[in-house]
N, C-alpha and C positions, 0 to 999 in steps of 0.2 A: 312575231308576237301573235298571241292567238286571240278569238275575239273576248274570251274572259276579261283576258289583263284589260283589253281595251276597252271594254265594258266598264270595267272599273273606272279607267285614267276620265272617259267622258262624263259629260253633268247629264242629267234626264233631260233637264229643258232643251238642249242640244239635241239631242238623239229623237225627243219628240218631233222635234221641227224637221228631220230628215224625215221618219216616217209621217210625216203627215204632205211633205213635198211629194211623196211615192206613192201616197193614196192608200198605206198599208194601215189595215184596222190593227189596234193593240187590244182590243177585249178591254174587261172590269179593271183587272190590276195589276197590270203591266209593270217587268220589273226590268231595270238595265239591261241584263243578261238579256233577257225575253225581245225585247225592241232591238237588242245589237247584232242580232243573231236575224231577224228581217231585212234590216236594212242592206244596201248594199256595201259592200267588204271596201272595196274604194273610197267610199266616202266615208264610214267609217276610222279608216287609215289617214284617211284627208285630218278628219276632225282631230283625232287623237295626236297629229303631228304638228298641228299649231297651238296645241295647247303646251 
């Protein structure tokens, strides 16, 4: 699965809360794709598989 789909499958509020554990700034108007594509691939994968 690539990080699109997975982008998709996660909610924002979730994906926020990883980049903000990583210190990663998101800019103005940050969009799923934009945040999923920062974060780390592992815990992205993490996320997307308990949901």
């Amino acid at each position: 699965m690539d990080v699109e789909e997975m982008a998709k499958k996660a909610t924002m509020k979730d994906l926020k809360e990883i980049a903000k554990k990583h210190d990663i700034e998101l800019g103005r108007c940050p969009t799923k794709l934009k945040i999923a594509q920062k974060i780390p691939k592992e815990e992205l994968e993490a996320l997307v598989a308990k949901k």
